[in-house]
C-alpha positions as CSV (number, residue, x, y, z in Angstrom):
1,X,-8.2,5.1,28.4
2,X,-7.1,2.1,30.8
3,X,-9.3,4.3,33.6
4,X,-12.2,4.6,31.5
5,X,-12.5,1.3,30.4
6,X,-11.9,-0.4,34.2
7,X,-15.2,-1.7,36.1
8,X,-16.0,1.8,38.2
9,X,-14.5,4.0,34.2
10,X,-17.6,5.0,31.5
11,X,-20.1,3.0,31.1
12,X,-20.1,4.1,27.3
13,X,-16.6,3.1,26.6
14,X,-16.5,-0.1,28.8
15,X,-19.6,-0.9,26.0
16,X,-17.1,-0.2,23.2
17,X,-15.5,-2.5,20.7
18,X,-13.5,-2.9,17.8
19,X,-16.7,-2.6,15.6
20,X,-18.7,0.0,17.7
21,X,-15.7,2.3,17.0
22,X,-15.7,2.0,13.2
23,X,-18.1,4.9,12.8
24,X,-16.7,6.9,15.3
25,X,-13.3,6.7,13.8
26,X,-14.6,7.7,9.9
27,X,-16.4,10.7,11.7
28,X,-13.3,12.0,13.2
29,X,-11.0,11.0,10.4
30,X,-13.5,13.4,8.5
31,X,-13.9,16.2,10.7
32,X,-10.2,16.3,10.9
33,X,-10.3,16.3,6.7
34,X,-12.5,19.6,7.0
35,X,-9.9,21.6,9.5
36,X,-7.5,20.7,6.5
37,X,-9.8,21.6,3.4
38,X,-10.1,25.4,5.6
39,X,-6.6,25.1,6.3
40,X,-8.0,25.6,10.6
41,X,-5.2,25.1,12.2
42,X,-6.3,25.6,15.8
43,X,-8.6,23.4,15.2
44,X,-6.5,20.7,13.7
45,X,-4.9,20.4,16.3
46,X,-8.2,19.6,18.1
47,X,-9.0,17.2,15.3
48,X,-6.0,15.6,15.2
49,X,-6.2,14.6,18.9
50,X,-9.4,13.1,18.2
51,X,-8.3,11.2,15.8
52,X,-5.5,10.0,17.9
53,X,-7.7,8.7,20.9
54,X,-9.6,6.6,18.6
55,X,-6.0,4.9,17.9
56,X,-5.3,5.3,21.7
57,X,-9.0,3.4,22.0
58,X,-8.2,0.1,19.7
59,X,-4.8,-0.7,21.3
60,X,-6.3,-0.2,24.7
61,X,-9.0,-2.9,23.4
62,X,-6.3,-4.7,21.7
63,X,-4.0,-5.0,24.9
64,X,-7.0,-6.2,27.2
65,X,-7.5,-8.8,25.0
66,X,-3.7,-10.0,25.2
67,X,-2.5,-9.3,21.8
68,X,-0.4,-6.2,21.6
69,X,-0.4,-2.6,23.3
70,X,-0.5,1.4,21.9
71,X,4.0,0.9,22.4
72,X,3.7,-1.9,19.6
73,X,2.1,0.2,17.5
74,X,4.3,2.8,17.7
75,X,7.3,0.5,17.7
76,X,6.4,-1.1,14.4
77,X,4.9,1.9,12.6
78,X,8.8,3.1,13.7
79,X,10.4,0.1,12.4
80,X,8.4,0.5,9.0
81,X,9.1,4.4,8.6
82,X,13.1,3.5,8.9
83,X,12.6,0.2,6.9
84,X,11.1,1.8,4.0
85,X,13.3,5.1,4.1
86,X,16.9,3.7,3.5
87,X,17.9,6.8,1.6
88,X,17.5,8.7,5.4
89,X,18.6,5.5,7.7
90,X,20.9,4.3,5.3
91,X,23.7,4.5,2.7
92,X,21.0,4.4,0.0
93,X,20.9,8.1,-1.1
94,X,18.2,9.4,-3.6
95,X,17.8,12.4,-5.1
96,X,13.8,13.2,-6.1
97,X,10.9,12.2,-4.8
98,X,10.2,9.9,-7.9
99,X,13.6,8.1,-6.9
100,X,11.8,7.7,-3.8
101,X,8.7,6.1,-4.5
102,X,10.5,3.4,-6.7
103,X,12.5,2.2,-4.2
104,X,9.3,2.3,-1.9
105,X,7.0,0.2,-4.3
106,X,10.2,-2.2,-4.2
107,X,10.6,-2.2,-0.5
108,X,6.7,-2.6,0.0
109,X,6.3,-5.3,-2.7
110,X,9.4,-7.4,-0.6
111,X,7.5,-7.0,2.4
112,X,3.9,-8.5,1.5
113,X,5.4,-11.9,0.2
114,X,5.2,-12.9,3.7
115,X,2.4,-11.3,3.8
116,X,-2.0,-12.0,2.8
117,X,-1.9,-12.6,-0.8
118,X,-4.5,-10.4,-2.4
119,X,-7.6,-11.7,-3.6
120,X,-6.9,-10.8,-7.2
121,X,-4.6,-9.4,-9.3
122,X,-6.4,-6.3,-8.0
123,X,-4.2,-5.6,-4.2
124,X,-7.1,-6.1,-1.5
125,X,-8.7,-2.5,-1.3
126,X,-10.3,-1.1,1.9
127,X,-14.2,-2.3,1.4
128,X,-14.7,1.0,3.4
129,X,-13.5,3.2,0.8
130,X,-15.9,6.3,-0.5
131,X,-16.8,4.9,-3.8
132,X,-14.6,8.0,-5.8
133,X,-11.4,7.0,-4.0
134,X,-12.5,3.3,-5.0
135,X,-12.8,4.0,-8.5
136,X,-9.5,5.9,-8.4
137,X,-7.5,3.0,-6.5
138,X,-8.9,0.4,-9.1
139,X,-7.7,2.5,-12.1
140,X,-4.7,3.3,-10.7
141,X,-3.9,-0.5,-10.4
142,X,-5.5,-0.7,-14.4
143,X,-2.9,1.8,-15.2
144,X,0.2,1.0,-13.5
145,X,-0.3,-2.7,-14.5
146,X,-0.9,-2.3,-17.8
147,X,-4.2,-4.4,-17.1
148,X,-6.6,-4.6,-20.0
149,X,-9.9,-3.7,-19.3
150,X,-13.0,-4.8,-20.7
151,X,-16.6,-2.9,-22.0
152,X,-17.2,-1.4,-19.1
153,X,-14.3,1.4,-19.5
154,X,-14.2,3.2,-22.7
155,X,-10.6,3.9,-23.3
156,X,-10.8,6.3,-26.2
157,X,-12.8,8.4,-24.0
158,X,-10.8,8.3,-21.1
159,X,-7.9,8.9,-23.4
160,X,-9.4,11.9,-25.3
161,X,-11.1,13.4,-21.9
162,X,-7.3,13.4,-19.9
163,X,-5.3,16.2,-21.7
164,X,-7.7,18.8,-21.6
165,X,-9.5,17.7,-18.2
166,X,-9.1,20.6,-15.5
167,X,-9.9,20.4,-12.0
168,X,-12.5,23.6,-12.8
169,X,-14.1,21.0,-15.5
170,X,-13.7,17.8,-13.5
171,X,-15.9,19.4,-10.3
172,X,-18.4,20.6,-12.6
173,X,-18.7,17.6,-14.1
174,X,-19.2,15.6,-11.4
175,X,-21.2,18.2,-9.3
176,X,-23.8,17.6,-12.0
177,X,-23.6,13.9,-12.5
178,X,-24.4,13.9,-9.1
179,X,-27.2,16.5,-9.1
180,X,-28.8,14.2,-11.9
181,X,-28.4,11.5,-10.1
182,X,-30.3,13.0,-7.2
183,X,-33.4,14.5,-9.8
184,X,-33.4,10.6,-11.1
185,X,-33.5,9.1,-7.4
186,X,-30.1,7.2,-7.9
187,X,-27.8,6.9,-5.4
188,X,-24.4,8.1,-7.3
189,X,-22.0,6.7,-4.3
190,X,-23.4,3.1,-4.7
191,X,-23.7,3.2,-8.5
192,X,-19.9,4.2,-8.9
193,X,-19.0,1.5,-6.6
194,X,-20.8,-0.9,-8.6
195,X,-19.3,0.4,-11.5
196,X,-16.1,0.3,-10.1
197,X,-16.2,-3.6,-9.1
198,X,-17.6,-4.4,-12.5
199,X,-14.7,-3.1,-14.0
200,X,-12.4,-5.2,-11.8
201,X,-14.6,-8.4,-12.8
202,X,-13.8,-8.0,-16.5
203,X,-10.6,-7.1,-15.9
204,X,-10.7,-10.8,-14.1
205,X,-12.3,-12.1,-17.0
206,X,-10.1,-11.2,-19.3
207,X,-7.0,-12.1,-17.7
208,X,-8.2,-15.7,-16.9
209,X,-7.7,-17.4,-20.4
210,X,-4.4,-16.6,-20.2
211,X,-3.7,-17.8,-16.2
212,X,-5.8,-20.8,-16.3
C-alpha cells in the first residue's frame, strides 16, 4: 500500500481518502456478507482479503498523516480482545456464554467513561447503519433499558406478535411490506429509518420531565 500510494504508485489510490473509501469499504464488507449467506468458502477467503486491504488502506492514510500505523491497530484491537476476556487472560473463570457477555457489558461500560459521552440516553449508533439493523439497535436499547416508549411503538402489538413470530412469518412479512411499498412508490429503507428516529425522540420526550 506504501508503494501504491508514493509519487511514481496509482494514480487512483494516491487520489484516495478517508471519505473516498467509505463506499468501497460497505461494498466489500457486503460482498464478503454474500460468500457467508452461500456458505463460499473459497471465496471468502477472497472476500475477506478484500475486506482487509480496505483496513490495510485507512492506516496507510492514517500513518501518512502522522497519527498512528496498521501495528497500532493491531496492538490495540490486541490489548482490547485480552482486556475484555479476563475469564481467558485471567483468573476470572466463567462458565456460559451469558456469564460472558455480563461481564463484557461491565468491562465495556468501564471503558467508555473516559470515553465520548453519547448523545442521548440512546449509545451513539453508526448513522451508516441499513435502516433494519437501525431499528433493531434502537429497540434493543428500549428493551434492555427498560425505556418507555411513546405512540409511535405499539407495545400490545409487539407483545402479542413476539411468541408466535417465526423467521418463515417474519420474511414474509416483511418481503411484502416492502413489495407494497415499492407498488405505492415509498422508499421502505428511509421510511423505517424515519420511523426508527422518531421512536428515539419520544423516547427523549418522555424521559425529560423527569431529568430536567
Amino acid at each position: 500500500m506504501a508503494r501504491l500510494r508514493a509519487p511514481d504508485g496509482c494514480p487512483w489510490d494516491q487520489e484516495q481518502t478517508h471519505a473516498t473509501l467509505v463506499r468501497c469499504l460497505i461494498d466489500e464488507v457486503s460482498e464478503l456478507i454474500d460468500t457467508i449467506d452461500r456458505n463460499d468458502l473459497p471465496h471468502m477467503r477472497e472476500e475477506l482479503g478484500d475486506v482487509l486491504i480496505q483496513v490495510v488502506f485507512h492506516a496507510r492514510l492514517a500513518e501518512e498523516a502522522g497519527l498512528f500505523n496498521f501495528d497500532d491497530v493491531a496492538r490495540d484491537i490486541n490489548e482490547k480482545l485480552v482486556r475484555r476476556h479476563p475469564h481467558v487472560f485471567g483468573a476470572d473463570k466463567l462458565q456460559t456464554s451469558e456469564q460472558v457477555l455480563v461481564q463484557w457489558e461491565v468491562i465495556k461500560a468501564t471503558e467508555k467513561k473516559n470515553g465520548p459521552k453519547p448523545s442521548s440516553v440512546f449509545k451513539n449508533l453508526p448513522p451508516r447503519l441499513p435502516a433494519l439493523m437501525f431499528a433493531e439497535a434502537v429497540w434493543k436499547q428500549i428493551a434492555k433499558k427498560n425505556l418507555p416508549v411513546g405512540k409511535s411503538v405499539d407495545s400490545a402489538q409487539v407483545a402479542a406478535l413476539s411468541p408466535h413470530l417465526t423467521e418463515e412469518q417474519l420474511g414474509r412479512m416483511l418481503f411484502e411490506l416492502t413489495a407494497a411499498a415499492q407498488a405505492k412508490g415509498l422508499d421502505p429503507e428511509d421510511a423505517l429509518r424515519k420511523h426508527a428516529n422518531q421512536v428515539m425522540r419520544d423516547v427523549e420526550a418522555r424521559l425529560q420531565p423527569a431529568t430536567a
